[in-house]
Each structure stands twice: as structure tokens, then as C-alpha cells.
N, C-alpha and C positions, 0 to 999 in steps of 0.2 A: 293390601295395596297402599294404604295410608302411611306402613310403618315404612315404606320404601321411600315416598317422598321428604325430602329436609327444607325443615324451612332456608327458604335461599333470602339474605339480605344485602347481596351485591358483593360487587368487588373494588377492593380500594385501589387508588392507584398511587403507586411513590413516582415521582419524579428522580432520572439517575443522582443528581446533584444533592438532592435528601436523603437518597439509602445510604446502605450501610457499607463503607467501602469493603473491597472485596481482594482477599490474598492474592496478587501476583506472582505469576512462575518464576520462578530464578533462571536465567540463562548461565551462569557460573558453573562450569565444570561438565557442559554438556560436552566439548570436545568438536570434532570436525564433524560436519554432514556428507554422505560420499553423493556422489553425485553419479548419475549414468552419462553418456557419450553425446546422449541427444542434448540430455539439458546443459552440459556443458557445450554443447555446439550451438543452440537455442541464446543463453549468455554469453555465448563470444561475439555473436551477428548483435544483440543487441546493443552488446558494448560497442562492436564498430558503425553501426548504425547510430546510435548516440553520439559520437564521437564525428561522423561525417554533416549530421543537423548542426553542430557547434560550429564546425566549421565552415557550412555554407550561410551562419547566422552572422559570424562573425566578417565573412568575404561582402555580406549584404551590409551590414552595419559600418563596415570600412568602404563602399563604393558609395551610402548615402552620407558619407562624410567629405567626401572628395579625396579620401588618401589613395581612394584605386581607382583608375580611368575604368569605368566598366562600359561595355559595347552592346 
């Protein structure tokens, strides 16, 4: 039973900014991702959805300015 236990002297800890930097993937030459019907239907509502918050940001930013009479 003695020879199963290891002396334990802890664990050290690095900080990310002290270790040792680490290889990064190459994105170069990976080519297109395909995509299924949902997710490209999933990224078209969020594009138009993104694209309708811009626009009622900017209608709000143009009536607190006085360029649009807003009601």
C-alpha cells in the first residue's frame, strides 16, 4: 500500500501571460465551410434582424437630434 502512495508536493500554477506561447491553427487554404439550409436561414434573419436594430437606432438617434419630428 505504501508503494502506491507518491509523495504529493503540490501544484504550480503559471499565469497565461508567463507560459509558453502556444502554435496557432493556420486558417490559409482551409477553402469554403458548406453550410445546411437552416443555418443559412438562421444567418439571413440575423443579418436582417441586425440590420432592422441599426436602423431603428439610427431613426431614434435622428428624432433625439431634431432632424425627424417623431410622434
Amino acid at each position: 500500500m505504501a508503494d502506491l502512495q507518491k509523495k504529493f508536493e503540490g501544484f504550480e500554477v503559471i499565469h497565461p501571460l508567463q507560459d509558453a506561447d502556444e502554435t496557432k491553427c493556420q486558417a490559409e487554404g482551409l477553402g469554403h465551410i458548406r453550410m445546411s439550409k437552416s443555418v443559412k436561414f438562421s444567418l439571413t434573419l440575423l443579418r436582417i434582424y441586425l440590420i432592422a436594430m441599426a436602423v431603428l437606432l439610427l431613426y431614434h438617434v435622428l428624432g433625439l437630434a431634431g432632424v425627424m419630428a417623431m410622434k
